[in-house]
C-alpha positions, -999 to +999 in steps of 0.1 A: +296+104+058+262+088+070+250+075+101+248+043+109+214+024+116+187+037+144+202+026+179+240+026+169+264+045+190+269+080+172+304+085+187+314+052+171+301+066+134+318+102+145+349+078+152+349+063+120+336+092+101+373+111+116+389+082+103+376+083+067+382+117+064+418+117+076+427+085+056+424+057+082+433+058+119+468+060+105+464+091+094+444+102+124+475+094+143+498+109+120+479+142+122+480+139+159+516+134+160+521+160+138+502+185+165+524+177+189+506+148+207+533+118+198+535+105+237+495+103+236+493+083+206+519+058+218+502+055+250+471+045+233+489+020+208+511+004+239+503-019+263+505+010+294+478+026+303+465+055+281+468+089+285+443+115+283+429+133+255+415+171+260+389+194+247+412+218+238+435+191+223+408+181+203+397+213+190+433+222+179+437+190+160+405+184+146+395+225+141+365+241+158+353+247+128+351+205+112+339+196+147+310+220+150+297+208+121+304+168+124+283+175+160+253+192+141+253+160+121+251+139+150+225+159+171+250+171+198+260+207+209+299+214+199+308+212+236+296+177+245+304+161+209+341+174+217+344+162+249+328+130+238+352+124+214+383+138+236+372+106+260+362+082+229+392+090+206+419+072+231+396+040+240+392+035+208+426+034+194+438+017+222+410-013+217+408-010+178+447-018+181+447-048+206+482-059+195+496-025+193+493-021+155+461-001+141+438-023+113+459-020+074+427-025+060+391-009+053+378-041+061+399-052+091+392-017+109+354-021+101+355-055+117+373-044+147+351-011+152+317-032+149+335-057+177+339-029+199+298-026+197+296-061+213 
């Protein structure tokens, strides 16, 4: 995991650092499904409007622990970085899957995530 260069949004790298780790923003989803957060994830991948992502939701997918440390690595306290990424996580599913389907490749995602900069 590395940051991106000087003046890039750090919640995007955070994003795509989660992403990387969990294999993808498939498997992102999948371990959000498998917490118990299936009607979220559709609602991000539909056409609806998206439904909201907590802290605490966050915390107990993600683990206090992993997100303490991905925040020290992007210069935030543990609070904001996790409610950062509680109101980045479902904006950028929903937009990095414009057509309801997430990215099948590397490539694709990286393409989509750097449009989302724009």
């Amino acid at each position: 995991m590395g940051k991106l260069a000087a003046g890039s949004n750090p919640m995007l790298q955070a994003g795509l650092d989660i992403m990387k780790h969990y294999g993808g923003p498939q498997g992102v989803l999948k371990l959000m499904r498998e917490q118990g957060l299936n009607a979220e994830v559709e609602s991000w991948l539909g056409s609806g409007s998206n439904l909201p992502l907590t802290v605490q939701q966050v915390v107990h997918v993600f683990g206090a622990q992993e997100l303490a440390e991905m925040a020290r690595q992007f210069d935030f306290g543990a609070e904001e970085f996790n409610s950062k990424l509680a109101q980045y996580l479902p904006k950028a599913i929903d937009r990095l899957s414009p057509d309801g389907k997430l990215p099948s490749s590397q490539a694709e995602l990286m393409a989509r995530a750097f449009s989302l900069l724009k």
